[in-house]
C-alpha positions in Angstrom: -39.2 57.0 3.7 -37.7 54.9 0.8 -38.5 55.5 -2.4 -41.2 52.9 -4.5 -37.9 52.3 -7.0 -36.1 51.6 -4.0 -38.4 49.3 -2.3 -38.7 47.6 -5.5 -35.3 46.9 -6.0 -35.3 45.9 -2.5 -37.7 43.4 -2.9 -36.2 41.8 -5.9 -33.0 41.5 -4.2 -34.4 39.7 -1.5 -36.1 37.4 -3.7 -33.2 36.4 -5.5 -31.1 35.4 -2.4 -33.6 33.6 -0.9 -34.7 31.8 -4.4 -31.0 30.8 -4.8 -30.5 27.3 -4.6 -28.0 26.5 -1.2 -26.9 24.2 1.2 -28.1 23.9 5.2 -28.3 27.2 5.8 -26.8 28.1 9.4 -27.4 31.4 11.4 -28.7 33.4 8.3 -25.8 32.6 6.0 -25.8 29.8 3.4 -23.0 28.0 1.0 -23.8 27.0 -2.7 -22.3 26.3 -6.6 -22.2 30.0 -8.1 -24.4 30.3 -10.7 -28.5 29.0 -11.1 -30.1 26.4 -10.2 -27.0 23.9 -9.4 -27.7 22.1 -6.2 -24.4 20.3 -5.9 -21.3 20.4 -8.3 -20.2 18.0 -10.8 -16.5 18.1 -12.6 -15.7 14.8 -14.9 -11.6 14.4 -16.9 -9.1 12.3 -17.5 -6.2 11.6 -14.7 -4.2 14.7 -14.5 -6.4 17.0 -15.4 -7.1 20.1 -12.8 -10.5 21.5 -13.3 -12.2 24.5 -12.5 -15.3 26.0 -10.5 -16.8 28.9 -8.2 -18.0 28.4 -4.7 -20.7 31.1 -3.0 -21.3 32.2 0.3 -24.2 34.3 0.9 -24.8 36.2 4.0 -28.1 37.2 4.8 -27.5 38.7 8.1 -27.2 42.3 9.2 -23.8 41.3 10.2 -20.5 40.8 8.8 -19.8 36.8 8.4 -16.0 35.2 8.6 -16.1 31.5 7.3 -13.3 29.3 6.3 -13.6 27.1 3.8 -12.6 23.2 3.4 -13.1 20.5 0.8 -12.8 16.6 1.8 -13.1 13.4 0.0 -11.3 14.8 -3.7 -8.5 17.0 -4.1 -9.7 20.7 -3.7 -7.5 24.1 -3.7 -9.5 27.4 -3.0 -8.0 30.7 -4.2 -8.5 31.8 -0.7 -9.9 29.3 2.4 -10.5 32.5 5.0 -13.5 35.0 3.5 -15.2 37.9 5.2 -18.5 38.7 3.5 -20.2 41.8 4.5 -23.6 41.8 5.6 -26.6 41.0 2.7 -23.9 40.4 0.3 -22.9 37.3 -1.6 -19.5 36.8 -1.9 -17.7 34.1 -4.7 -14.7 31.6 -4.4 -13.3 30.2 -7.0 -11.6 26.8 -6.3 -10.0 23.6 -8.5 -10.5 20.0 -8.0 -7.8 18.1 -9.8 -7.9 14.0 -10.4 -4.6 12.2 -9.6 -2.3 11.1 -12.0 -3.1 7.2 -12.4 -6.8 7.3 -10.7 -9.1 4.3 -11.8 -12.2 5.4 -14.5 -15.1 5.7 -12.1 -17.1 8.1 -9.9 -15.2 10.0 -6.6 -17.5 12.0 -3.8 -16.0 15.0 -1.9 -17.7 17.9 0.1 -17.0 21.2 0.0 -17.8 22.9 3.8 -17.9 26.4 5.0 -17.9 27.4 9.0 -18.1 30.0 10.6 -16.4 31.5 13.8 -19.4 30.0 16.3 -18.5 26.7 14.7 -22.0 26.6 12.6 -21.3 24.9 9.1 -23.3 24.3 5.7 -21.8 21.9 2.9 -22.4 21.1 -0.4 -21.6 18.2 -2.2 -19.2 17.5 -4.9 -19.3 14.8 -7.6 -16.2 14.0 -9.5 -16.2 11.5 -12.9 -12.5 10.2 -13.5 -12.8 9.5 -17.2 -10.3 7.0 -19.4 -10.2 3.5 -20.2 -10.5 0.8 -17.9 -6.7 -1.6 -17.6 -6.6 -4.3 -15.7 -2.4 -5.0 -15.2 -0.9 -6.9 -13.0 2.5 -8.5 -11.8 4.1 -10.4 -8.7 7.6 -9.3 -7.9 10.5 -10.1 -5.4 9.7 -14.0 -5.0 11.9 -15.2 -2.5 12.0 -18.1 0.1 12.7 -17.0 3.7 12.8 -20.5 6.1 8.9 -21.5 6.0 7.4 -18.5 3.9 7.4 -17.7 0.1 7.2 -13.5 0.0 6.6 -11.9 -2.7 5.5 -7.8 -4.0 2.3 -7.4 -6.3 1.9 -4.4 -8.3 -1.0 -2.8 -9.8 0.0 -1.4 -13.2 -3.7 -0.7 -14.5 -6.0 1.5 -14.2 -8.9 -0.2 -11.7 -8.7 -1.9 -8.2 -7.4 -5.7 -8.6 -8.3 -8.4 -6.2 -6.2 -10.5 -7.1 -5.7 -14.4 -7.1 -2.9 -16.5 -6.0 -1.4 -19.8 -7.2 1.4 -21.6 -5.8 3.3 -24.2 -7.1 6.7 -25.7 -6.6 8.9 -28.7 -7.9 11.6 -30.6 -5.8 14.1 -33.0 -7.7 12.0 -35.6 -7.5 8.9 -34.2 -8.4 6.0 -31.6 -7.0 6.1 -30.9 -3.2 3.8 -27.9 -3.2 0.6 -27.5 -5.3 -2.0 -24.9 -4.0 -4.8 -23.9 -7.0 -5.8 -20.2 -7.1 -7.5 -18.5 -4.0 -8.5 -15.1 -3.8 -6.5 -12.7 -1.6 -8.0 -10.6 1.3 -6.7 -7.4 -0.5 -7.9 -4.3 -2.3 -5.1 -3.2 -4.7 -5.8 0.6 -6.6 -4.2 1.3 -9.1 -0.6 2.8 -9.0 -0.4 0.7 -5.3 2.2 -2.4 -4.3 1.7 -4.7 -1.4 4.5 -7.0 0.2 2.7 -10.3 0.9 3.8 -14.0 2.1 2.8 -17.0 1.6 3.5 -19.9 4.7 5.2 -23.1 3.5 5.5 -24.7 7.2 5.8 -28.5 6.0 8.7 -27.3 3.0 11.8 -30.0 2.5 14.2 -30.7 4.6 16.5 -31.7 1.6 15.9 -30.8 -1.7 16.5 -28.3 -4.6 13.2 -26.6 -5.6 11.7 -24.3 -8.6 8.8 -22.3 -7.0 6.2 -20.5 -9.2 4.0 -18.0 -8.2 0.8 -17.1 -10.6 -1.5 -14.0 -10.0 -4.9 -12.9 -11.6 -7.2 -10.9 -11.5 -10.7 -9.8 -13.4 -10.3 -8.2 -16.6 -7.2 -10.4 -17.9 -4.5 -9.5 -15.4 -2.4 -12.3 -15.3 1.4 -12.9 -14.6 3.9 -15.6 -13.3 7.0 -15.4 -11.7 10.0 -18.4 -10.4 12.6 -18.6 -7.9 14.6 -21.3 -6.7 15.3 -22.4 -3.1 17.8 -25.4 -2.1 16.8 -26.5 1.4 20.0 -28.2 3.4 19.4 -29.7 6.7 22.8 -28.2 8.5 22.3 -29.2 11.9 22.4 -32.8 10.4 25.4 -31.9 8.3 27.5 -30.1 10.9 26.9 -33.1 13.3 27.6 -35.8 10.4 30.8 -33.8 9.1 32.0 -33.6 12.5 31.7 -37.6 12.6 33.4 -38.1 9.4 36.2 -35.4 10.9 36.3 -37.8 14.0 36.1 -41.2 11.9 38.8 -39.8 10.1 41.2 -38.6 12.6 40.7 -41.7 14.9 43.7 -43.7 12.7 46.0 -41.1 13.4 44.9 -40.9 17.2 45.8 -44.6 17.1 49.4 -44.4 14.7 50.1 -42.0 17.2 49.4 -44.0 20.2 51.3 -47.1 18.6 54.6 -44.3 17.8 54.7 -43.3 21.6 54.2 -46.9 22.8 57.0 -48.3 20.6 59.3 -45.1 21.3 59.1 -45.9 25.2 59.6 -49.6 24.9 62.8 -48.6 23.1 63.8 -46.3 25.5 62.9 -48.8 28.1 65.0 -51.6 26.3 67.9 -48.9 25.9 68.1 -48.1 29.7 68.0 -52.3 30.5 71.1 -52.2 28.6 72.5 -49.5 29.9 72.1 -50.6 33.3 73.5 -54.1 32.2 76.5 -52.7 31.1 77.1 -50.9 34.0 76.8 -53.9 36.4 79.7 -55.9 34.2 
């Protein structure tokens, strides 16, 4: 029979698992932050930084427990994702969460999940704070004309998501022939991110030089402007009126031609009448 010590420090060691604060516990086994009192975790730096924390699984079974871990939603690297824990014993991961290089200021939500060979599973939640200043950049690039569409690249040089606002505008010789005021795009653009876009421009010229100018913003003072230039040439029109002008032209030299060949065989005609004369005297 155990000892009173022993029963003691059994009982204390009871209440300290099951006082522990934990996720869904599944099949006598449960996940939680290392540490007291944390129901979830919470990790808050700058882009680039790679922070650092302690996950624990506690097995409250008689038997040994195999779980593998996972983490979603944020970028998570455990020092080991496979862990056997031994029966009535806690066992501690330590894992780091690191916040991409050029991620906006703001909150992020991830999970970190344990599961076990039956496929029973407890999670517990993570909380990540990317810190630094809030830039809202902007610029349109690669403007170019392709038959009836203006294409074009945006890139998001800031910090926060852009939804950006178009303008387009374009002058012929003679004066406007496109004018379309500012209209907000169906696109989400984070930062770091470009998106090939285009623009249709199905009643364009069918003869003229133009100067078109593309103008995006967006909130927080992201603003830019870029031109290209576009000549629009009707060359079905051309080929078929050059080829005229080659057949307008050539049409004298049909006829010298004609008038060469008729004169050369009414002198050869006139030649052989002699000839023939002659012969007859």
């Amino acid at each position: 029979m155990p000892s009173a010590a022993a029963r003691v420090l059994g009982l204390v060691l009871f209440l300290l698992l099951a006082s522990a604060p934990h996720a869904e516990a599944a099949a006598g086994w449960s996940l939680a932050p290392a540490g007291a009192g944390r129901p979830s975790f919470y990790a808050e730096g700058v882009p680039g930084t790679v922070l650092q924390d302690t996950v624990s699984v506690t097995n409250r079974s008689r038997k040994p427990l195999t779980v593998h871990l996972r983490g979603t939603g944020v970028r998570i690297a455990f020092a080991r994702t496979g862990l056997r824990v031994p029966a009535r014993t806690r066992a501690e991961v330590p894992f780091t969460v690191t916040v991409p290089t050029g991620a906006a200021p703001g909150d992020r939500s991830g999970t970190i999940t344990a599961r076990d060979a039956d496929g029973r599973t407890a999670a517990v939640a993570l909380r990540l704070r990317v810190g630094g200043p809030a830039l809202s950049a902007l610029t349109v690039e690669h403007v170019a004309v392709h038959g009836d569409r203006i294409t074009y690249e945006l890139v998001n040089r800031g910090t926060t998501t852009l939804v950006p606002k178009l303008a387009v505008h374009a002058d012929g010789v003679f004066g406007p022939v496109l004018d379309r005021p500012a209209r907000t795009l169906p696109v989400h653009l984070p930062p770091a991110s470009r998106r090939t876009l285009s623009e249709p421009w199905p009643d364009r010229p069918a003869l003229d030089a133009v100067d078109v100018r593309l103008t995006v913003t967006a909130a927080g003072g992201a603003h830019d402007t870029t031109h290209t230039s576009a000549r629009f040439v009707p060359w079905g029109a051309v080929t078929a009126g050059l080829g005229a002008l080659v057949a307008a032209a050539a049409l004298p030299a049909v006829r010298r031609g004609r008038r060469r060949r008729s004169t050369a065989e009414d002198d050869e005609h006139t030649s052989a009448e002699v000839e023939l004369t002659g012969a007859a005297t």
